[in-house]
N, C-alpha and C positions, 0 to 999 in steps of 0.2 A: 340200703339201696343196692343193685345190681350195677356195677360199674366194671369197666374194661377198662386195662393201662394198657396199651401197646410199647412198646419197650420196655415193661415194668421191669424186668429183670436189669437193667442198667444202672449205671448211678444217680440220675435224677431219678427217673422209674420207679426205684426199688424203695426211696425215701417215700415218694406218694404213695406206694403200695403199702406201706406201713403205716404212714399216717389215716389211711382210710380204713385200715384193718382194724385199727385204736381205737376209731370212732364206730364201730361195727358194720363196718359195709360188707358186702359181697363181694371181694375182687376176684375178677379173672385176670390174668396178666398174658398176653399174645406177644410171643417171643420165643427164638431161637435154641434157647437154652435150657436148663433143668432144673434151676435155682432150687435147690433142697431147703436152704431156708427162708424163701418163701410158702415154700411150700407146710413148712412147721409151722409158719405163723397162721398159715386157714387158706392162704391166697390159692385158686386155682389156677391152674397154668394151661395153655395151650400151644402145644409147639407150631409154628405155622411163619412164615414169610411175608412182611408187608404186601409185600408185592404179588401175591396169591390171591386174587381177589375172590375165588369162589370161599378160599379159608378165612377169609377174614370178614367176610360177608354171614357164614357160619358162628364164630366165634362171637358177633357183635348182636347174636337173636337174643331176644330180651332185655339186652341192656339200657339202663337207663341213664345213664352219663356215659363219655367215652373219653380218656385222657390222652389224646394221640401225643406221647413222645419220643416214638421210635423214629430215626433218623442216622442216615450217615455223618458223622460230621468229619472235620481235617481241612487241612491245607492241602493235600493233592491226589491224585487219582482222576481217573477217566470220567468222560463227560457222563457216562453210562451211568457207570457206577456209584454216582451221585442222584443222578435222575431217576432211575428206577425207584428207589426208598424214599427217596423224598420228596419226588411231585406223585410219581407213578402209585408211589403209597399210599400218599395221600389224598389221593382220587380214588383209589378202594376205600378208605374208612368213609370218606361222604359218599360216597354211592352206598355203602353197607348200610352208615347211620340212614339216612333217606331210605333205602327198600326193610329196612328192619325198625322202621318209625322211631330211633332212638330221640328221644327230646335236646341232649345238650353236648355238645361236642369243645372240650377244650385243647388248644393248641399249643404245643413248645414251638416257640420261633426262634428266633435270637436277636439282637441289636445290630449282629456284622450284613443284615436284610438291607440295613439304611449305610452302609459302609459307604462313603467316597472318595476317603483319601483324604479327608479332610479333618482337621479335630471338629472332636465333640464336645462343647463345656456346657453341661446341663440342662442340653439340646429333649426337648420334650417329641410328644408321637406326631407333631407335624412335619415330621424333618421328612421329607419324599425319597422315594424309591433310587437310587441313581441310576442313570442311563445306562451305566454298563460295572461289570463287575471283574476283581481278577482274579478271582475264585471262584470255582465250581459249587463250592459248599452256602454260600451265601444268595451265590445265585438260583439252583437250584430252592432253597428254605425262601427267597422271596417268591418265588413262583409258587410254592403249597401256600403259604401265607396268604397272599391274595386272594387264592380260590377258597382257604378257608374263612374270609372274612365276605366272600363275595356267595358263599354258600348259605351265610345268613339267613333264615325267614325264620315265619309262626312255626313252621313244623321241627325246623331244626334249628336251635337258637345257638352260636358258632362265637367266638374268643380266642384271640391269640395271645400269647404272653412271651414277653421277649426277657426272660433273665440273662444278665451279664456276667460271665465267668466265672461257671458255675464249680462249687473247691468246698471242700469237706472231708469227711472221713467215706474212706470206700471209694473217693477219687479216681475214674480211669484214663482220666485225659489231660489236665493240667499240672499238675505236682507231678505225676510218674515220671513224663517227659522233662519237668524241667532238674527232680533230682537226677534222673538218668545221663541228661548233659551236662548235671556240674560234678557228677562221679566220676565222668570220663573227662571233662576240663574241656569242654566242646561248647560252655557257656558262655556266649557273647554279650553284651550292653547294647542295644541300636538306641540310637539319638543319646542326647547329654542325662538320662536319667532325671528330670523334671515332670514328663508327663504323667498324669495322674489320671486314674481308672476306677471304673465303679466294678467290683464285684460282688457275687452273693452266696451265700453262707446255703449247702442244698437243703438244710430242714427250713430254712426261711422260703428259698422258689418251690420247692413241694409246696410248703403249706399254701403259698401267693396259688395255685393253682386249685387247690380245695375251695378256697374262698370267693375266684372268679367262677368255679362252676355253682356254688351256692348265689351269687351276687346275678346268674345268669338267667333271665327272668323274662317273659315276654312284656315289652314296650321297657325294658330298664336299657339306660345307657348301654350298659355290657354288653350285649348284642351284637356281634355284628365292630366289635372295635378291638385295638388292640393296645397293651401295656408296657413301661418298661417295667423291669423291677429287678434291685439292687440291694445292696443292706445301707441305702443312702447316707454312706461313707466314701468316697472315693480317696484312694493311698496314692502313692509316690509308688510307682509301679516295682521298679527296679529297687529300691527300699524294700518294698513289699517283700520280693525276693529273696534278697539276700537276709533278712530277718528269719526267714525260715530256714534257708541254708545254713546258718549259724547256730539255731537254735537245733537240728540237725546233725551239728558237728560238721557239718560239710565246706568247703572252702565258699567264701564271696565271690561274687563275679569279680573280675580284675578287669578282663580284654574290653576294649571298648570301640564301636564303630558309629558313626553319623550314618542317618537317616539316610542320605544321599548316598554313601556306599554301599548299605544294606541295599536299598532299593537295585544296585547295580547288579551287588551279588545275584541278587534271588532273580534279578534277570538273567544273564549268562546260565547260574543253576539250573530255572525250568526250562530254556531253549538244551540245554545239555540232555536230559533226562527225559525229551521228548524227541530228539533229534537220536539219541545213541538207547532210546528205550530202556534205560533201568530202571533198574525195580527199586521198592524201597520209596522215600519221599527223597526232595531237596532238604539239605539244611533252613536252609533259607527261603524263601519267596516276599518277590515282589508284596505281596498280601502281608506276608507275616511281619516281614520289616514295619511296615506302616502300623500295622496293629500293636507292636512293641514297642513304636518309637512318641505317637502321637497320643494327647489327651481323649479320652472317651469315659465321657462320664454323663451321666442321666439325670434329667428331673421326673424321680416318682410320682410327682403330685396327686395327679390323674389316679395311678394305683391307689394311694391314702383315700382317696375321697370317696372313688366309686366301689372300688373291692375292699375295703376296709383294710387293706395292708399296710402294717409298719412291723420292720423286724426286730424278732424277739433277739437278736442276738447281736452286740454291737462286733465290727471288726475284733476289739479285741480277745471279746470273749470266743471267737467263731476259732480265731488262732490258737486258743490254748484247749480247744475241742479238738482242732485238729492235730496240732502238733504232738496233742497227746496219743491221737490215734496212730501215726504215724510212728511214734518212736515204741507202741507196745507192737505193731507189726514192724518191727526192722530189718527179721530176716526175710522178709518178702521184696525189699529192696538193697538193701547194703550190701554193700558191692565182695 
């Protein structure tokens, strides 16, 4: 089949661009970069900008599936600079899939859509939108989210998939930044380390996303709805953590702060950094503290039933995949 990733070159991306490579697809990958080895594996590339919608309108003629997972994600930045890629963007691939009749449109969303400050203990896809958000990143991703599931019909049959914390080998967003702050001793603990988190292994969410575009059918559930999906394990977060940091060589977290002063920090932080405009993030935010300190963990159910998802990889086996990849590239991090 003829298929486009938009983000393929990223670290979810680049795992679905492989796995569909496996299975002999077509890929195009619509992305910023020049990925050589994608490019060794067969994958075509197109350099181009979400947000181009004449280029991305181009890039998506003939495709027959389209994996939209290109996305800003983070803790801060302008309201812009979140909105253009991730609503603005996403309103060119459904206008592209629609004027270039693409049939099935799959979506990266995330869980922090449903975020309210609240825990989550094995809170299923009924849990509602919150009324407001304190991040740009979540807010923005509910906004594409919606219109990707509200984009629905016979001609374009549309799925969201919400993976939770997404960690593997080739990682550019979660591991980097947390060895990066226990290198420099800038790691902190928020809340008493109890809460416990679902995440997922990236060749487990690649494949969750192969499977919702095969599962994608006109009149089947799929349609039109949206997933969590986890390696339905949830850890001891801060556990979680410091297991790698050790295994690592690297020091434990020691410093510890309550929920309630994190939340303080990352307020004073963002009014600081908005008020004196520096560059760079906060350490902290209001958002991050809460994301660190409180349980969020997921009932897959839904995914097992209708997409036929259960992961091939348990937590532990996912850690000794990655830990291994991580210590044969060491000089790419150690300090």
């Amino acid at each position: 089949m003829k298929i486009v990733v938009t983000g393929g070159g990223g670290f979810l991306g680049s795992h679905i661009v492989e796995q569909l490579l496996r299975r002999g697809d077509e890929v195009t990958v619509l992305g910023r970069g020049q990925y050589p080895r994608l490019l060794g594996l067969g994958a075509r590339v197109t350099n181009a900008d979400i947000c181009d919608e004449a280029a991305v309108h181009s890039c998506l003629t003939g495709a027959e599936i389209v994996f939209h997972v290109a996305a800003k994600p983070g803790i801060w930045g302008s309201w812009r600079s979140f909105y253009e890629p991730n609503v603005v963007g996403t309103r060119n691939v459904i206008k592209a899939c629609r004027a270039n009749g693409v049939p099935k449109l799959v979506y990266t969303s995330s869980p922090s859509v449903v975020f309210s400050n609240r825990p989550h203990l094995g809170a299923n896809e009924s849990l509602p939108y919150p009324p407001k958000f304190e991040s740009f990143y979540p807010q923005t991703k509910s906004i594409a989210e919606r219109e990707i599931l509200a984009a629905n019909s016979s001609s374009l049959l549309t799925v969201a998939l919400r993976p939770h914390l997404i960690w593997g080998p080739r990682d550019t967003h979660i591991l980097p930044r947390l060895i990066a702050r226990a290198q420099a001793g800038r790691l902190i603990q928020v809340g008493d380390g109890s809460n416990k988190v679902d995440l997922t292994y990236v060749e487990d969410a690649a494949r969750a996303h192969l499977l919702a575009a095969d599962a994608l059918k006109p009149g089947s559930l799929v349609a039109g709805s949206v997933y969590f999906i986890s390696q339905d394990e949830p850890v001891h977060f801060w556990s979680w953590v410091n297991e790698i940091l050790v295994r690592l060589e690297l020091p434990k977290v020691k410093r510890r702060i309550s929920l309630r002063t994190g939340r303080a920090i990352g307020s004073v932080l963002e009014l600081t950094y908005r008020l004196m405009r520096l560059r760079g993030e906060p350490r902290l935010t209001r958002f991050l503290a809460s994301e660190l300190a409180l349980d969020h963990y997921y009932d897959i159910s839904r995914a097992k039933k209708e997409l036929g998802y259960t992961p091939a990889y348990t937590m532990a086996q996912a850690m000794e995949k990655t830990v291994a990849y991580l210590l044969d590239t060491r000089d790419s991090w150690a300090a």
